[in-house]
N, C-alpha and C positions, 0 to 999 in steps of 0.2 A: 884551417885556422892555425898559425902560428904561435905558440904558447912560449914564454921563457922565464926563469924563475930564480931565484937568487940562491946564488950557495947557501949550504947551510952555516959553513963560516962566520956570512956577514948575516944571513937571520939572527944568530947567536951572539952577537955583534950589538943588535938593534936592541933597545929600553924596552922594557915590559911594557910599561905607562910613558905616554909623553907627560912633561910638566903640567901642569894648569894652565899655567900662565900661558904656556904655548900654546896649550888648547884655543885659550881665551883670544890669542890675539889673531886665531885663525878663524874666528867669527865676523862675519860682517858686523860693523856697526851699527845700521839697522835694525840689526837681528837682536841688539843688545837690551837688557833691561835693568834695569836695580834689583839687587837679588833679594828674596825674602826673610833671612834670615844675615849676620853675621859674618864673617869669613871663619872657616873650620879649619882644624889641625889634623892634618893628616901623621898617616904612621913614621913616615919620617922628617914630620916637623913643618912638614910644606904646608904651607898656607890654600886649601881649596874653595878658597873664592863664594863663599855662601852658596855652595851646594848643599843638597839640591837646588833648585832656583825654582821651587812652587812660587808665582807669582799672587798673594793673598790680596786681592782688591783689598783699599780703604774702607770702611764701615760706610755705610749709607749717613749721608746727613744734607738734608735740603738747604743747609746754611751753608754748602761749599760754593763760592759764587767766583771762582778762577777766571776770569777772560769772561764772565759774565758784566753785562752794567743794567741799573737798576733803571724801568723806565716810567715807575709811578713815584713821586718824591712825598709824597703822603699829605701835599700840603694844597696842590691845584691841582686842573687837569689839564696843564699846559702838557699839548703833544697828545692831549685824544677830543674826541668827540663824543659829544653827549647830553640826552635831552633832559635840562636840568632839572624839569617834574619829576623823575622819574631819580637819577643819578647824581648825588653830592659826595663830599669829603668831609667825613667826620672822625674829630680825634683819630687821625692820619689814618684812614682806612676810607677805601672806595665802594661808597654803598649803593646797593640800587635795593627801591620800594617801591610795590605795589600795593595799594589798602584793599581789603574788605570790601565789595561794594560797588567799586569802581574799576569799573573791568577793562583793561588797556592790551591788547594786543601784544604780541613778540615787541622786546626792544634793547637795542644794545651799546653798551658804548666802545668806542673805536679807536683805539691806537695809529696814530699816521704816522710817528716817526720812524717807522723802517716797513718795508717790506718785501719779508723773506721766505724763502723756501724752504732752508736746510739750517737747522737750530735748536739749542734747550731750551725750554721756557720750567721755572721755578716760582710758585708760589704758593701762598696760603689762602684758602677759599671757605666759606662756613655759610650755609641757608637755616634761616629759621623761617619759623612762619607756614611755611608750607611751597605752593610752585616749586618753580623749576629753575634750571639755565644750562650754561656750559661756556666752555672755552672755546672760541674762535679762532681758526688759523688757516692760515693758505686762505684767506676769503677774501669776498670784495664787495665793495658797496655798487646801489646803484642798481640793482637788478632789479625787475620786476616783481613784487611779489604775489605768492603762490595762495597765501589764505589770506580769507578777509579779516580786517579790525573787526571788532566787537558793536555791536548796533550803538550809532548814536557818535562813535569816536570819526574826527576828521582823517584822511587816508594818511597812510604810513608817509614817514617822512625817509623818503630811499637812503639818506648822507646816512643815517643812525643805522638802518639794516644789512645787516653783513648775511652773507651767500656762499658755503662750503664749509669747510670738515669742521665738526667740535668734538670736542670732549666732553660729550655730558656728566650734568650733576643737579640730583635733583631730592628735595626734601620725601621720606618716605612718607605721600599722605594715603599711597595704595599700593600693594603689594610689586604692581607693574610698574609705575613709579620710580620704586626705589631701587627695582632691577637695572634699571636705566643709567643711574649712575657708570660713569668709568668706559662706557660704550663707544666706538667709534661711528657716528652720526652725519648724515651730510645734510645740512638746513637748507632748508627753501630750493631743491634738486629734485628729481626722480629717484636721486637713489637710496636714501632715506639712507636706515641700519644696516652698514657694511659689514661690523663686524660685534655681534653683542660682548657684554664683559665676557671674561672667562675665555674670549677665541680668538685664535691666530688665523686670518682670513685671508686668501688671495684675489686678485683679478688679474688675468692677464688680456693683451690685446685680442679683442672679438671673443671673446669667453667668458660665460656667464661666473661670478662670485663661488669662491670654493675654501671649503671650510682646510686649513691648512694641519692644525695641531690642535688639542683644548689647554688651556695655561689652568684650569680648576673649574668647580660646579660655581655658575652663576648665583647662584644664591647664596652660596658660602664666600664667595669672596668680598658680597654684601658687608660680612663681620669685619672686615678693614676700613668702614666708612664710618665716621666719627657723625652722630646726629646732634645739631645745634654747637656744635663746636670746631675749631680749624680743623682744616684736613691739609697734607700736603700734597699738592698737585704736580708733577712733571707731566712734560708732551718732549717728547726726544720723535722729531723728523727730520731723517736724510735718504733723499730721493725717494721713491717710492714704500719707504718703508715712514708708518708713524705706529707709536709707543704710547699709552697713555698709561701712570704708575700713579695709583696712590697711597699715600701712608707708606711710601717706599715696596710695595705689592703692586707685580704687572694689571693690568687690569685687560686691555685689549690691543691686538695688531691688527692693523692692516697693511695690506703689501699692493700699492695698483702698480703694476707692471707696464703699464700704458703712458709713454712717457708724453704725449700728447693731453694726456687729461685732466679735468679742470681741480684736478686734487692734485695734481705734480707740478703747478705753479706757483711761482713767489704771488704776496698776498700779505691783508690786514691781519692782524692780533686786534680780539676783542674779547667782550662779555655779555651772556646775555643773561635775560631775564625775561622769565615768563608764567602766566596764569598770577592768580592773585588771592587772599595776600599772600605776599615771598618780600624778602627779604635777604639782598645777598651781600656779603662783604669779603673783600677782598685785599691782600695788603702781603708787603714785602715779594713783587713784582721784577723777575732779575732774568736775563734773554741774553743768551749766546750765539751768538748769527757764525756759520761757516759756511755761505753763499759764495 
């Protein structure tokens, strides 16, 4: 190997420090960011460009709605579907009830204005009453479904029942219940709880579900769910990876690796609601698509 090396001369020659500025513009652009801090004053006066450059995320706040558009207007439900016994708009919030008494099977209503794969979705959600529900995505209508209505009710109406991953949420009327919340769920499937609150969960193609990381103890992370009053809900999915965060706390991942699967498909945004009575209201409704 051939080695050659510069006089000592011209080492002697060469700047201790290159400028910043030099540094700076020997960065790809790409590579660049807004610095965290100020620009500093170095020892001789030189301007060092807001180093260090710690990049400090913005604070959490569910009301940043950037390149988001809002798709519930608080006032119809032009752009969903929905069985009006069940689902109206009151004082601009989207409510679904079930009474006491009167026992109605799974039921949900349906977003058709888009459907995506890879997206934020941002909103406020609150169950009284009791029941259950969750957030719909990557789903579809039209399937078959898997349990029966309740003795006496006429068969499910397929346009209203959506088919793949939610985000459950659910009033604590029993301990198991209220575990449920924030869980990644696949409705009306075989594959039921992919990944409970608290876990970061894999699948890869031909292999069976595998627990990845724990994000915290399931029942402790229970203390971030607001009972009878809003919670803020995010779903952050891009490709096989979905995110469910509440009150700004991870809640559960799931990762399917399998990009053939019927959870790695664009699909409806919905809501459900179920067991009775429940009580679910919904409102300030905002969806960022990068499809």
């Amino acid at each position: 190997m051939c080695r050659s090396f510069l006089p000592v001369t011209v080492l002697s020659a060469l700047p201790l420090a290159l400028p910043a500025a030099l540094i700076a513009q020997s960065v790809p652009s790409a590579l660049e960011s807004p610095a965290a801090r100020p620009p500093q004053t170095g020892s001789q006066g030189e301007k060092l460009l807001g180093m260090p450059k710690f990049h400090d995320p913005t604070p959490y706040d569910i009301d940043e709605h950037t390149g988001y558009k809002q798709i519930f207007d608080g006032k119809s439900f032009t752009g969903w579907d929905a069985d009006p016994s069940i689902w109206r708009v009151e004082d601009g919030l989207m409510v679904g009830e079930t009474l006491d008494g009167k026992p109605k099977g799974n039921n949900y209503i349906v977003y058709r204005g888009d459907k995506t794969r890879d997206f934020d979705l941002k909103l406020q959600m609150k169950i009284e009453k009791g029941g259950g529900g969750g957030i719909q995505y990557r789903s579809l209508t039209g399937v078959p479904w898997t349990r029966p209505q309740p003795a006496g009710q006429p068969p499910y109406d397929l346009k209203f029942m959506l088919t793949g991953p939610q985000a459950d949420f659910w009033f604590p009327v029993r301990a198991q219940s209220a575990s449920y919340t924030g869980q990644w769920y696949s409705e009306n499937t075989m594959q039921g709880i992919l990944a409970y609150r608290g876990q970061v969960t894999q699948a890869l193609p031909g292999q069976t579900n595998r627990l990845v990381a724990n994000i915290g103890d399931k029942q402790a992370l229970g203390g971030y769910v607001k009972v009878n009053e809003w919670n803020d809900y995010e779903i952050i999915a891009r490709g096989g990876v979905m995110m469910h965060i509440m009150n700004g706390q991870l809640m559960a991942v799931f990762i399917d690796d399998n990009k053939d699967s019927v959870n790695n498909q664009p699909g409806l945004i919905g809501f459900e609601i179920e067991s009775q009575p429940c009580k679910i209201s919904v409102r300030d409704i905002w969806l960022r698509k990068f499809d």
